[in-house]
C-alpha positions in Angstrom: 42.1 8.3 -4.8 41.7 4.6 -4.7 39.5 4.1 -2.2 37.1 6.6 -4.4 36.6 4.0 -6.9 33.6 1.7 -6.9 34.1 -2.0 -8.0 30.5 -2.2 -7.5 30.6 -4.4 -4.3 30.5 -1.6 -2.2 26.9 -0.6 -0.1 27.2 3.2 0.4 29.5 5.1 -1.9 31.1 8.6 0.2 28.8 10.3 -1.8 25.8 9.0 -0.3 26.2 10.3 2.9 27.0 14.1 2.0 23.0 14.0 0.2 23.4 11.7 -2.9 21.1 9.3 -1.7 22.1 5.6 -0.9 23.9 3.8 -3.6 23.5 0.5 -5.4 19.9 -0.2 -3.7 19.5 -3.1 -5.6 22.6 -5.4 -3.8 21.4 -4.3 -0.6 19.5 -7.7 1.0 16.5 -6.2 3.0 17.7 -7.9 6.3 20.7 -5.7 5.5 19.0 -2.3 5.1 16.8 -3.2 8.4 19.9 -3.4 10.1 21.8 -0.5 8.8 18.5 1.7 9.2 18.2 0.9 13.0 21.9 1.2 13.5 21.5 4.8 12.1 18.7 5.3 14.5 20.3 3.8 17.3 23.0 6.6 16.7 20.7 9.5 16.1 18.9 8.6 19.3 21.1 7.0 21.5 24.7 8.2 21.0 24.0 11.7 19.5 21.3 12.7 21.7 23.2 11.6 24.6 26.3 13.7 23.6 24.2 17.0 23.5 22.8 16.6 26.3 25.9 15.9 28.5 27.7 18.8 26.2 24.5 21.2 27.0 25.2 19.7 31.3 28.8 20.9 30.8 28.1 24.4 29.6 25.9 24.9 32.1 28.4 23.7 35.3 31.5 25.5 33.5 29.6 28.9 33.1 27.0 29.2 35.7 26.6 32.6 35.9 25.8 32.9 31.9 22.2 32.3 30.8 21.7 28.8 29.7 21.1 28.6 25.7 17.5 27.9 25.3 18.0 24.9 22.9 20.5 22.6 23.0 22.9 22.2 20.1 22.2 19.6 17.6 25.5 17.7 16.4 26.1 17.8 12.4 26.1 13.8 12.5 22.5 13.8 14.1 21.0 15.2 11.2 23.0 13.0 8.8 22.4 10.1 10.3 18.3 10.7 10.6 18.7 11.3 6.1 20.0 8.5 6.0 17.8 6.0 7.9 14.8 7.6 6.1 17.0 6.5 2.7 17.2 3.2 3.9 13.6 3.2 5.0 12.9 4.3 1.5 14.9 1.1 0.4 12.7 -0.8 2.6 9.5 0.6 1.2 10.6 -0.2 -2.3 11.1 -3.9 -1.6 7.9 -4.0 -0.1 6.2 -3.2 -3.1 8.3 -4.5 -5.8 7.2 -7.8 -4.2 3.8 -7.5 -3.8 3.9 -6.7 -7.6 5.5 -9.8 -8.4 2.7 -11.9 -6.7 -0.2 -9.8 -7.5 -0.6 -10.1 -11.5 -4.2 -9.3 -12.0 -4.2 -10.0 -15.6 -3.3 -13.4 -15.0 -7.1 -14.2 -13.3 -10.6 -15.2 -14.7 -12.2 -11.8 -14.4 -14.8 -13.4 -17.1 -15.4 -16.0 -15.3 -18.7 -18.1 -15.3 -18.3 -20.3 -12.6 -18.3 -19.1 -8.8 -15.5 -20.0 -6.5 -16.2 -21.5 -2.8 -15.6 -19.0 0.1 -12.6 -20.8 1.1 -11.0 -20.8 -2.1 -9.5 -17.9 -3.2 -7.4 -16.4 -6.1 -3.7 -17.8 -5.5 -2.5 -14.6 -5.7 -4.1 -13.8 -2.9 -3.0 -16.4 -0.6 0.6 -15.9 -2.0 -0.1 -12.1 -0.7 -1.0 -13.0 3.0 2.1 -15.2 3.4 4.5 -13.0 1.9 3.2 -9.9 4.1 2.8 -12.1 6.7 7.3 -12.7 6.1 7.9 -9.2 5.9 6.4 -8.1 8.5 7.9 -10.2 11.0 11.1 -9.3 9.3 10.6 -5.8 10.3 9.6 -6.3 14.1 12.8 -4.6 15.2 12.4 -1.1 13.3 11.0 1.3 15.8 7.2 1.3 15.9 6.6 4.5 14.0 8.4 3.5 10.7 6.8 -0.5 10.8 3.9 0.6 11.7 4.1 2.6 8.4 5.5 -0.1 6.5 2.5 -2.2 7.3 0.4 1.0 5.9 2.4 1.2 3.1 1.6 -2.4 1.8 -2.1 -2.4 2.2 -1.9 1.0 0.4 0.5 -0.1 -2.4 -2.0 -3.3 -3.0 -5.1 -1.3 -3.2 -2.9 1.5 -5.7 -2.2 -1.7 -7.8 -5.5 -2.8 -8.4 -7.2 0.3 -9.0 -4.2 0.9 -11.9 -5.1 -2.2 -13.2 -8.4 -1.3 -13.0 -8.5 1.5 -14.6 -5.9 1.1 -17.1 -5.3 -2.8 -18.4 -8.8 -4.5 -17.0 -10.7 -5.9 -20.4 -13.7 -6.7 -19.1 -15.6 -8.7 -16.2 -18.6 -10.0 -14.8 -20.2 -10.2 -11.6 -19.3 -13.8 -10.9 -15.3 -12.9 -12.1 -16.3 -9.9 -9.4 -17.7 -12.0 -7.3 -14.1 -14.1 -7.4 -12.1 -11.3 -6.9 -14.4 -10.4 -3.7 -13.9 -13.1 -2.0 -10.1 -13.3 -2.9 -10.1 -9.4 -0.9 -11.4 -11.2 2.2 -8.5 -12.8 2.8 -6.5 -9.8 2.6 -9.0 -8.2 4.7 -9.1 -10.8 8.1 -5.1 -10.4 7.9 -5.7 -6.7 7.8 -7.6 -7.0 10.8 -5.4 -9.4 12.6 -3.5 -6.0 12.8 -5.3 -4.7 15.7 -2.0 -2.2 16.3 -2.0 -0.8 13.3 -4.9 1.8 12.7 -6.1 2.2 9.6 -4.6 -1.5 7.7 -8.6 -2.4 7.1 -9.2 1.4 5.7 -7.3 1.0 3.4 -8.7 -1.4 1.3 -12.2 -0.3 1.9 -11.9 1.9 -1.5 -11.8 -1.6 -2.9 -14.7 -3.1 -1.1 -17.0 -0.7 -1.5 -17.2 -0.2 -5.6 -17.1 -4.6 -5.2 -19.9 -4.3 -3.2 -22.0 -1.6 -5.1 -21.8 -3.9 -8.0 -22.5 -6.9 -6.1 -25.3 -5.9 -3.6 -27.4 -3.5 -5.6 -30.1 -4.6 -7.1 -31.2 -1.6 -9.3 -27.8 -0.3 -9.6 -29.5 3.0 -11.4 -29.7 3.7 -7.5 -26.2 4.9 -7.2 -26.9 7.5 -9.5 -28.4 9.3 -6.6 -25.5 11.3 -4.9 -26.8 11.0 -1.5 -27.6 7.4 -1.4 -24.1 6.3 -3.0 -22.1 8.3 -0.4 -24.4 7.5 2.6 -23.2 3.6 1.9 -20.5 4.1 -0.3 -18.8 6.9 1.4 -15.3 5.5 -0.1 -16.1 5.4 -3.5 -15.0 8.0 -6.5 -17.2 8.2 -9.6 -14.4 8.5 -11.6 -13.4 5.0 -11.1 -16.2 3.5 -10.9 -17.0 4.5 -14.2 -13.8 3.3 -15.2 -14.8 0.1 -13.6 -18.3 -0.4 -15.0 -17.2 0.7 -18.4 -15.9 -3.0 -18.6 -19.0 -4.4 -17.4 -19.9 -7.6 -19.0 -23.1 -9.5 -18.9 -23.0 -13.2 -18.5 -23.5 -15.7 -21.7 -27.0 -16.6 -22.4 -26.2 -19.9 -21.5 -24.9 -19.1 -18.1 -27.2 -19.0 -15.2 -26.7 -16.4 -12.4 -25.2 -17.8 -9.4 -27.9 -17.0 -6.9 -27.6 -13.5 -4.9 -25.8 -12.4 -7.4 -27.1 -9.3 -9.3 -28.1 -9.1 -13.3 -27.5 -5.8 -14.4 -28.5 -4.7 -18.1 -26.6 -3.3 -20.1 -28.4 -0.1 -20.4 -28.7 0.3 -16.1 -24.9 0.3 -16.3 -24.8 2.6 -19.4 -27.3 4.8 -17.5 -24.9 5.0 -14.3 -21.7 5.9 -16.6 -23.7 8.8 -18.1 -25.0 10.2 -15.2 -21.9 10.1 -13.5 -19.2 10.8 -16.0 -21.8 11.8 -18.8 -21.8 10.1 -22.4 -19.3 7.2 -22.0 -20.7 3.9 -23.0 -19.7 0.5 -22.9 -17.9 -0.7 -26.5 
């Protein structure tokens, strides 16, 4: 059949709306998706809905002396049409996030650093991050509340994902003024987080992020976190695991850098101490 084949300009082959999935995401523009994803809600909710209940009215004028069906009948299309806007939401999530990775290259900044940054002057990363969330959220204003609401959700979450990775997995090594950077670069992303008074839960989730930044930063004898009941009563967010993965790349300043005051100086052997009591044996190479 020749309208079966696929010269690759198409947006939806037929298979894709018998349960395939949505074809081609990658040549769908996003303002595209948005709009085929409330067009198949606009459907589902309007149109469809509409039909069953005037088709569930009918039944019960034609045959009024049979017992009206408990439920009304849900219409074939209703269902399809609901898979498909969560496939195109799906779509929508991915851009999200394959965007934010773009912008948020963590390798690329001075985790090593020696020198501390002013309060207003962030990781450009960072600022790159507020504007392009700041874009795609207004892009997505006309979704229905439920699914922008969780796109909003899903970018905070897919940030704080990415940086724990990187933490975990391709981080070198750092010290507390390169933490002390990346702290301040967080705020930013934080006051646009709460700018988002509609949205509960945009501040939350970066608060696994704040928190181990903090315990580094704030504690003086940072032996004290060893203590199970003191971390979690003001670090309630944190897991051992990574902040062992964390501190394993602690590294103390050069002997020729001074300390930027209010900034902590943790030995070697505290942090050491922390890892073993937490994770037990690992040490810093």
């Amino acid at each position: 059949d020749e309208d079966d084949d696929d010269d690759g300009k198409g947006m939806v082959s037929k298979e894709g709306y018998h349960g395939r999935g949505v074809q081609h995401r990658g040549k769908l523009p996003p303002s595209m998706v948005g709009q085929l994803l409330v067009n198949c809600h606009t459907l589902a909710e309007g149109a469809c809905s509409k039909f069953e209940e005037r088709a569930f009215r009918m039944v019960e004028k034609g045959y009024p002396r049979r017992t009206p069906p408990i439920a009304k009948q849900e219409m074939k299309a209703k269902s399809m049409l609901e898979g498909l806007k969560m496939k195109y939401y799906e779509i929508v999530l991915e851009g999200i996030g394959a965007r934010i990775d773009e912008l948020l290259v963590m390798s690329s900044e001075s985790w090593k650093s020696g020198k501390l940054q002013g309060e207003n002057n962030p990781w450009p990363a960072f600022n790159d991050l507020v504007f392009l969330l700041e874009g795609s959220f207004a892009s997505l204003s006309f979704l229905p509340s439920g699914l922008r609401e969780g796109a909003h959700l899903h970018a905070f979450n897919h940030i704080s994902l990415s940086i724990r990775g990187y933490w975990r997995k391709d981080l070198r090594a750092f010290t507390v003024v390169g933490l002390a950077n990346f702290g301040q670069s967080l705020k930013i992303l934080e006051d646009f987080a709460r700018t988002l008074s509609h949205i509960p839960g945009a501040v939350e989730t970066l608060g696994d992020l704040r928190q181990i930044t903090d315990l580094i930063l704030k504690e003086s004898n940072i032996t004290d976190v060893i203590d199970r009941k003191y971390r979690e009563s003001k670090y309630s967010r944190v897991q051992p695991d990574l902040l062992c993965d964390v501190l394993s790349k602690y590294q103390s300043l050069s002997i020729f850098t001074r300390t930027p005051a209010g900034l902590p100086k943790h030995s070697k052997r505290d942090v050491e101490a922390v890892i073993k009591a937490l994770r037990g044996g690992s040490r810093i190479d």
